[in-house]
N, C-alpha and C positions, 0 to 999 in steps of 0.2 A: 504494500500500500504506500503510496508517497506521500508527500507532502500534503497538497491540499486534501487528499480523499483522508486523509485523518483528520484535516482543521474538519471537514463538511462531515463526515458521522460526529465528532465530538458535538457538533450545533446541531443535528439531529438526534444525539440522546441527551441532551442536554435543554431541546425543545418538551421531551418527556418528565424530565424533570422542574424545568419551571412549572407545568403542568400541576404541580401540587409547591409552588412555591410558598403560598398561604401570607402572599404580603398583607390579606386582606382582615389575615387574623394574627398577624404582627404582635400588637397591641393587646392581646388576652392574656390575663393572669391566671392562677389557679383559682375555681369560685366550689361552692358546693358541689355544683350540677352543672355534666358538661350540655354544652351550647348544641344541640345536637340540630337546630333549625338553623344555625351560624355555618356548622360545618356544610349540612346540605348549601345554603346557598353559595358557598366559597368555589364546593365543588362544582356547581350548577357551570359557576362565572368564571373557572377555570378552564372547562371540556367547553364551551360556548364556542362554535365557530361563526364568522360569518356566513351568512346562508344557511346552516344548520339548526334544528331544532334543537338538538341539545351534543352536537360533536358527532364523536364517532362510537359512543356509546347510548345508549337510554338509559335517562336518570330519572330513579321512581322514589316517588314519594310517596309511603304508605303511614297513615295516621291513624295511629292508634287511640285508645281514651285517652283524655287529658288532655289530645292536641300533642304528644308526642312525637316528633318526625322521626324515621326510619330510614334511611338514607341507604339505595342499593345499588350498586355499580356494576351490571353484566347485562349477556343478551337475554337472559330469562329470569321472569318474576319470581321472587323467594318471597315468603310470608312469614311475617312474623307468629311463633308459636305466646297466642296470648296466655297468660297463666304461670309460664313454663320460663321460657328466655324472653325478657325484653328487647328485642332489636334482632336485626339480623345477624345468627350467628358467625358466619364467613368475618365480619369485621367486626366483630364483637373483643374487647379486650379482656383477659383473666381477670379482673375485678367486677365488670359485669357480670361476668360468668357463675361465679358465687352464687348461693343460694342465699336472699333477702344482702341484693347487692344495693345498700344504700351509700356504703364507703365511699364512693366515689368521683372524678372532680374532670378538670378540664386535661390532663393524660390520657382520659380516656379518648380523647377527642385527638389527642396525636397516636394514638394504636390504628384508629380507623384511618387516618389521613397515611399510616406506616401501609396500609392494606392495599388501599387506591395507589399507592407510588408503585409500589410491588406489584400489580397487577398490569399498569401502565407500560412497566420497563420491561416485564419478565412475559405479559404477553397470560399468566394465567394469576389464580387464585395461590396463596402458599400453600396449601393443601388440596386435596383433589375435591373436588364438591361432591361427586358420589360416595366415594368413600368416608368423608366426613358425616353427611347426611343419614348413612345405612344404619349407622349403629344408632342410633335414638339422642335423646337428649342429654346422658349422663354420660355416652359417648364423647359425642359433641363437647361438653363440659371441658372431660380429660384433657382433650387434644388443644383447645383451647388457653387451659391452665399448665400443662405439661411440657406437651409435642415440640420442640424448637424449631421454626422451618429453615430451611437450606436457603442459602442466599440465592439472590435473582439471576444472577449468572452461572449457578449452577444450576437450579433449576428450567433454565431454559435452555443449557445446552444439555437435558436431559427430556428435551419434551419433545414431540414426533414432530417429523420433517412440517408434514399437511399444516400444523400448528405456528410453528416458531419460523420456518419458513418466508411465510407472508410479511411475518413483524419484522424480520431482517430487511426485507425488502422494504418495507417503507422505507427506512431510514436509505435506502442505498446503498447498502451493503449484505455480508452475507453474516452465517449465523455466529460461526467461528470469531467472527472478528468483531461481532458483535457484543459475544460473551466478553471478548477481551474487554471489550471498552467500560462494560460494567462492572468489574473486578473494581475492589480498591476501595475509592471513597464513596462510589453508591450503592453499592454492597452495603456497605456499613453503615452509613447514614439510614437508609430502610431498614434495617436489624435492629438499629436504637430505637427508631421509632417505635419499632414492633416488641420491644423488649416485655416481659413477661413478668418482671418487677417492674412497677412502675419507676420504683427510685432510679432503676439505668435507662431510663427513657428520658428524651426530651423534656423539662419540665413544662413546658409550653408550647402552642404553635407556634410565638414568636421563636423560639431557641430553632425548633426545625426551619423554619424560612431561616432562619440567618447562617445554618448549616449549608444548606443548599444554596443559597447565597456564596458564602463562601467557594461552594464546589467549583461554581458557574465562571467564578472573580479567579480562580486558581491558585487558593487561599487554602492554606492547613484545615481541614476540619478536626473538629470534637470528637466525633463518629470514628472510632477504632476496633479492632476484632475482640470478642472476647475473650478476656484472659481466662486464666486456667484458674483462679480462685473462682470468680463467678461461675464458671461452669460446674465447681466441685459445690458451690452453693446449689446450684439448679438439681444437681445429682444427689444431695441430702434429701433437700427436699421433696423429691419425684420419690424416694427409696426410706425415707426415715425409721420405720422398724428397723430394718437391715442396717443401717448406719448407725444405730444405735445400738443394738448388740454388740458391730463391732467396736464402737467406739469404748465398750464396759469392759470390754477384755481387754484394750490397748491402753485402756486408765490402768487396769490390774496388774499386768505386766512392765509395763513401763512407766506408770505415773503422769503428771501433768504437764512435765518436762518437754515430751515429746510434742503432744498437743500446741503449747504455746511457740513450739520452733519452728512448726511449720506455717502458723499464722502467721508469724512474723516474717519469714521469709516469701509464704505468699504475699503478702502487701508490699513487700518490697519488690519482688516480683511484676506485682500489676503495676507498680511505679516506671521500672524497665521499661515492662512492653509498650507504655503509654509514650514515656519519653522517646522510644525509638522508632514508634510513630509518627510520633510527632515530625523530629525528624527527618525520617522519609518519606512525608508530603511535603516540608519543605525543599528538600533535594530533588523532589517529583518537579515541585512547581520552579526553581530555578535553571532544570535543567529544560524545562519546555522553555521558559522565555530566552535562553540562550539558544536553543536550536531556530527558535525561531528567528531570533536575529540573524544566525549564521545563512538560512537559505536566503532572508529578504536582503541580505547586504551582502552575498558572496555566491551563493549559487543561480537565484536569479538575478543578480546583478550581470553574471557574465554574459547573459544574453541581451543582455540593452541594446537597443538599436544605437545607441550611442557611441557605443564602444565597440558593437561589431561591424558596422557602418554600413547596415543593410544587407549583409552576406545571413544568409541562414546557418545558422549555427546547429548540430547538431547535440543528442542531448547524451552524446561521450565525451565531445570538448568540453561542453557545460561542467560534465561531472569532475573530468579532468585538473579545470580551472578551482574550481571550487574544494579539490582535494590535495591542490600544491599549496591552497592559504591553512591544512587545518592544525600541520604542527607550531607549537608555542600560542595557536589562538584561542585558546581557552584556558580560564584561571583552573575551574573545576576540569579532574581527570576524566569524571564520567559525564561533562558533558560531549567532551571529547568521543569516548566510547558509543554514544548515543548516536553520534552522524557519522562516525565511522560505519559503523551497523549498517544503516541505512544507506550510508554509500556501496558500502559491501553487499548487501543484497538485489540491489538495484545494477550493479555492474554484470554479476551474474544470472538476473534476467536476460541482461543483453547478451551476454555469451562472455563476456570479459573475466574469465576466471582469474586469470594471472591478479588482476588488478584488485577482484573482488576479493581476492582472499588476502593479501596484503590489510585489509581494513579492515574486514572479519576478524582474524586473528589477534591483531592491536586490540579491537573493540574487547573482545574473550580474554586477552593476557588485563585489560585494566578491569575490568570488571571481576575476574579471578581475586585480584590483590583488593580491591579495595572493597567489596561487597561477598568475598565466598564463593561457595559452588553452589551452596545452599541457597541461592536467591534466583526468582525467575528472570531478570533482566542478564546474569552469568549464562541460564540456560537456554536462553533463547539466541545469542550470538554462539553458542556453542554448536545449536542444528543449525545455526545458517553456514556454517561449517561443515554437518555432516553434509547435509545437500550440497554446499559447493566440491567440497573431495570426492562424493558418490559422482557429480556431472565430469569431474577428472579421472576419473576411473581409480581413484586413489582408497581402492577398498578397506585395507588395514589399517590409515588410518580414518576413514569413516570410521570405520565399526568400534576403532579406542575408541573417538568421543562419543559413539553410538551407544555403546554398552556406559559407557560413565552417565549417559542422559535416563539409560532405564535405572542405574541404580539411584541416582539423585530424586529422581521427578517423583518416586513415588512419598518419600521423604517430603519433599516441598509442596506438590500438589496434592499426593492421594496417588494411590493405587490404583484406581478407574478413573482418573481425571481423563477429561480427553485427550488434554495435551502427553499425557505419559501414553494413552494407547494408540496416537501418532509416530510416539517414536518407536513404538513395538513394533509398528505394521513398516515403518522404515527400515529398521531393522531386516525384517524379516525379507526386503526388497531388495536388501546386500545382500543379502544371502544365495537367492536367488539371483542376483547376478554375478557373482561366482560361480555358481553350480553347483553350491552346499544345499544341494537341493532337500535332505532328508531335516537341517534344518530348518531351513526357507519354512518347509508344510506343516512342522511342526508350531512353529512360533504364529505361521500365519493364521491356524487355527484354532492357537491360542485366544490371539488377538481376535478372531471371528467371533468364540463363544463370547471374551468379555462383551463388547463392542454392541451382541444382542443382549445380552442382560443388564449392561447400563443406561444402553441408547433404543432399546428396542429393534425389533427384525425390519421395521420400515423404515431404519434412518439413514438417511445419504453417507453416511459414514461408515457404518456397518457393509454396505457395499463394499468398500475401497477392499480390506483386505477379501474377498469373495474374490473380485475383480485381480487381486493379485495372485491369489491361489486359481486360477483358471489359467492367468498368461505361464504358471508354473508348470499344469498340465498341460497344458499346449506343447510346451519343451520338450516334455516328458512322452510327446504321445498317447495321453491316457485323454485323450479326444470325448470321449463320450464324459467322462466328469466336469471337464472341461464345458463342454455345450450345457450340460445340467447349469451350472455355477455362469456361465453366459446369459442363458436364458431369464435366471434368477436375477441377472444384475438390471438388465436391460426393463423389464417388466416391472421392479419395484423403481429405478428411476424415472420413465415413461410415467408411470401413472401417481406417483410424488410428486415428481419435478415440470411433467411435461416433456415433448420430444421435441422441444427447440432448447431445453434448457443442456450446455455444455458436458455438465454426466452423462445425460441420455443420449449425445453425441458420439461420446467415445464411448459409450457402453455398445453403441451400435456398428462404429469401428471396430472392435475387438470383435463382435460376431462374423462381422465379414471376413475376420484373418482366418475365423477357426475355419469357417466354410469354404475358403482358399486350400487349408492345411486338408478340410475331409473333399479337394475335387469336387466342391461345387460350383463351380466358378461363377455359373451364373446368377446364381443366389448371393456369393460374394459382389458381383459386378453391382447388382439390382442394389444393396444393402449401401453400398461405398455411395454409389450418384444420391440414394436419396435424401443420407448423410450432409454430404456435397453441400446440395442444392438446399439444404436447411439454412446448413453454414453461413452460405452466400447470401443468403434473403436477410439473414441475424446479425450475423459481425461486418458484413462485407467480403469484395474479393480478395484483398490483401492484407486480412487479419493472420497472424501466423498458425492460427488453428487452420483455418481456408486452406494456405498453403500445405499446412501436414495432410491435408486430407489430397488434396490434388495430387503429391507425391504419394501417396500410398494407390492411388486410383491407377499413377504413369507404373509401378512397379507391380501392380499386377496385370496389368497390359501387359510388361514386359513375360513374365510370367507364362502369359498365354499367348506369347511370340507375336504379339496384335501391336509390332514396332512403329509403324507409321502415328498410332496415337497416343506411344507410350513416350515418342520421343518431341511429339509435336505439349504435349502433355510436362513433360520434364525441364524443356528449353523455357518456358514459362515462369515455371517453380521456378528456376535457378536467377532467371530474369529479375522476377521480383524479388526473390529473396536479399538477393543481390545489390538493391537498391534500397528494401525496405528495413532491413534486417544487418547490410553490411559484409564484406568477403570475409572476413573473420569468424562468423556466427558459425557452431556447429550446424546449425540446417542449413543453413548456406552450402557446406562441405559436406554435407548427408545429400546435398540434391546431384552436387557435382559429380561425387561417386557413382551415385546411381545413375546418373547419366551416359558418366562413362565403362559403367559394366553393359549398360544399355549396346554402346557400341559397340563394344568388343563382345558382346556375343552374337553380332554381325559381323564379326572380324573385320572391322572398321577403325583398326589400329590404330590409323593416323590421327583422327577423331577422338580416341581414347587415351593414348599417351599425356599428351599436355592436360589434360583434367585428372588425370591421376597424378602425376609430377606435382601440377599447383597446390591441390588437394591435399597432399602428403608434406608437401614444405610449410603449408600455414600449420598445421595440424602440430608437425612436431615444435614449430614457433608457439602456439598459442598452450595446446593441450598438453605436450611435451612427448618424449619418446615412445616412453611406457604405457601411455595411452590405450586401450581399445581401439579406440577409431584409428588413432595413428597406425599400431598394427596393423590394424586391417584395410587403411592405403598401402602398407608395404607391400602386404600379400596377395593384393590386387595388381598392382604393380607387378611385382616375381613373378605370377600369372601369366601377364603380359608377356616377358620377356622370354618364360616359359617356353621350347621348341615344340 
């Protein structure tokens, strides 16, 4: 993601967030009895769009005796159980929840407003509404008074494609990078809100508006995770028998001594965690206002029409220019690190490995020393690492940092996080290009089972390793599991995502390889063009997905000796690529080759030599010796020369 497509989702989740920014209840104290006709109308004036009756939800207002408002935010009517619970349970707070809940005051009123933020960002309810509903009322109660929910970004990259899906797409982006964006300070600002004790909640609506304030401003907030005393609070309590037994034998055994040392070092504890939060939202927010300075004053600076004097600048000098200013200009190390990253990942999109790993690496060595292995911003220049040595053919050491990301990530994120069953399914896609093939299947079907029991069998993600354990059997000739595990992919993408959407793209590429590989040609032919022609109507002719698809169309022409449009077909590809893409790009040199195998299985020598020569000199320049691809210009070449 660049530059601005991060400024533009930060303003699109950010747009969600003001949504319950509650300036309008700024100004409220804590009073007996929360304002519950106050809250309704704030939220009314909040979802309010022009031209809309009430936004992109219906907001109902159910009155019960007394003139009580009930405030409900979804597509379907809930009713209040009169008698029973006052209000509706889904946003109801563990203080109402009680039975003869008069204790009550204006927190009650930031639980509910914690409800609607969390429903807004995460796209559902924290809890499932069936399942909550089924069990009855002293159900309900529990879950309410007990249950903790899982933060909005975890919860939503745990919720089905059909679902989460759409909400990505509003904002402009996809889900993945969606969840990123709401890690952090909105995560936890909604978890205060929602807090279970009132006393670690918000005191007020004004405290959460000026929280989310803050977020918006790029200002430390209050809102931090919670510590490990509070949770061992929540776990007393949810368990109190039990912790009271053992607490009588722990008194008898050891005395009072024990008890008081570990209080004391929890609070000091929660002082830590607080401080070093602290922090790192301050170091969050200095390092964005420095990066941002660094693009508006040195990366887009170097395309000024000023300074290039009307010549079109492309965006390798751009990056170039902007990567000769970055040593000594930065006070902090890891802002440093931060646009290194980013330059390093952006260079080997373009194919510029050589350059991209120069910045990767620096980014990884400064974040190693000053932040640990143990922090996601270390592990995240660490896989832009493996991915750039897996595109070098540099498998050994992929697979060090690869194995060092599975053991860290589960430590820092979790064992099923998604980002750690990315790196599994990476993994397990070294492996497989080795030819460790007995690993590859194993880990990949490791990664399959997790993948369906965190994310479920219909999420786009759960595909990826399926999809990788098929191009495994394809290798392997085990054709028929392969078409099984093809069929599977193509079918839950298609009717998920839609068949213009890019999964369902290459999920239909890969059926056409296998039905090339079982002699169906024309099945393969039919499957490639309609691919094709998707392509072309979606991205355009000269999107480089366009292109891979038009090379794989010329190289099964070739295939089926159909040279006249395999080569009218290939001279194309290499054309644009050539211009759009650059002579250096590996597709660029993936089309050259096949061009020139195209010739020479015409014994069209002359034709083939200089495209194998050029092919093979960038290759070892860019990719290096040891290469794959570069080998396999060598031996293309030897071929050649071959009697």
């Amino acid at each position: 993601m660049d530059a601005s497509e991060e400024r533009e989702l930060h303003a699109r989740t950010d747009e969600e967030v003001r949504a319950t920014d509650g300036s309008a209840l700024g100004g409220e104290e804590k009073t007996e009895t929360p304002r519950r006709n106050l809250v309704q109308s704030f939220i009314r004036d909040a979802l309010m769009q022009p031209g809309d009756e009430i936004g992109p939800y219906r907001l109902l207002s159910v009155l019960g005796e007394g003139g009580c408002g009930v405030v409900y935010l979804a597509e379907h009517t809930l009713y209040t159980e009169q008698g029973q619970l006052v209000g509706t349970p889904e946003y109801m707070s563990p203080e109402q929840a009680n039975e003869g809940n008069q204790d009550i005051d204006t927190r009650t009123d930031v639980y509910s407003l914690g409800v609607v933020l969390y429903e807004l960002l995460a796209g559902v309810l924290p809890f499932d509404r069936k399942a909550f509903r089924r069990g009855g009322i002293e159900w309900m109660r529990k879950v309410i008074r007990e249950e903790e929910p899982t933060t909005p970004s975890t919860r939503l990259s745990r919720t089905s494609v059909k679902d989460s899906t759409p909400l990505a797409e509003r904002r402009g982006t996809d889900v993945r990078t969606l969840c990123r964006r709401l890690r952090g300070d909105v995560d936890w600002i909604t978890l205060k809100a929602m807090a279970k004790d009132r006393a670690q909640r918000y005191q007020s609506v004004g405290e959460l508006a000026a929280d989310i304030r803050r977020h918006l401003n790029h200002e430390a907030v209050t809102a931090v995770r919670p510590s490990t005393t509070y949770r061992l609070r929540k776990f007393v309590r949810r368990n109190r028998a039990l912790v009271t037994s053992l607490a009588a034998v722990l008194v008898v055994l050891t005395g009072g001594i024990v008890v008081s040392t570990i209080f004391a070092l929890g609070q000091t504890r929660a002082r830590i965690v607080a401080e070093r939060a602290r922090l790192e939202a301050e170091r969050q927010t200095k390092t964005a206002e420095a990066v941002v300075d660094f693009l508006n004053n040195d990366l887009l600076a170097s395309a000024d029409p000023a300074w290039t004097r009307g010549r079109d600048v492309t965006v390798r000098e751009t990056l170039d220019v902007a990567a000769g200013q970055i040593e000594g200009r930065f006070d902090d190390p890891l802002v440093e690190a931060s646009v290194r990253c980013t330059l390093g990942v952006t260079y080997r999109r373009l194919g510029l490995l050589k350059a991209g790993e120069k910045h990767l690496r620096r980014a990884m060595e400064i974040r190693l020393s000053r932040l640990g292995l143990d922090h996601p911003d270390t592990l995240e220049a660490m896989e832009g690492l493996v991915s750039l040595y897996t595109d070098q053919g540099r498998y050994d050491e992929a697979e060090r940092f690869s194995r060092i990301l599975l053991e860290a990530g589960p430590r820092v994120l979790g064992g099923e996080h998604p980002e750690t069953l990315y790196a599994m399914n990476d993994l397990a896609f070294l492996y497989a290009g080795q030819r460790r093939d007995k690993e590859a299947e194993s880990l990949y079907l490791k990664t399959m089972e997790a993948t369906k029991r965190v994310l479920g069998t219909e999420h786009f993600n759960t595909s990826n390793p399926m999809s990788g354990l098929a191009h495994l059997y394809m290798t392997q000739g085990r054709y028929k599991e392969a078409e099984s595990l093809c069929l599977q992919v193509l079918d839950t993408r298609k009717r998920m995502l839609g068949e213009e959407h890019p999964g369902s793209l290459l999920a239909m590429l890969d059926m056409a390889w296998l039905y090339r590989e079982l002699g169906r040609s024309k099945e393969a032919e039919a499957l490639l063009l309609e691919a094709l022609e998707i392509q072309r109507r979606v991205q355009g002719e000269e999107h480089a997905t366009t292109l891979g698809f038009m090379n794989d169309l010329a190289t099964l022409y070739r295939a089926l000796r159909r040279y006249a449009e395999s080569e009218s077909l290939g001279l194309k590809v290499l054309e644009t690529r050539t211009r759009v893409l650059g002579e250096e790009h590996p597709d660029t040199l993936a089309s050259m080759n096949n061009l020139a195998n195209m010739y020479s299985d015409q014994r069209r020598f002359a034709e083939a030599e200089p495209l194998y020569l050029k092919a093979l000199a960038i290759r070892k320049r860019v990719l290096g010796e040891e290469h794959p691809s570069t080998l396999n210009s060598a031996n293309n070449l030897g071929s050649l020369y071959s009697p």
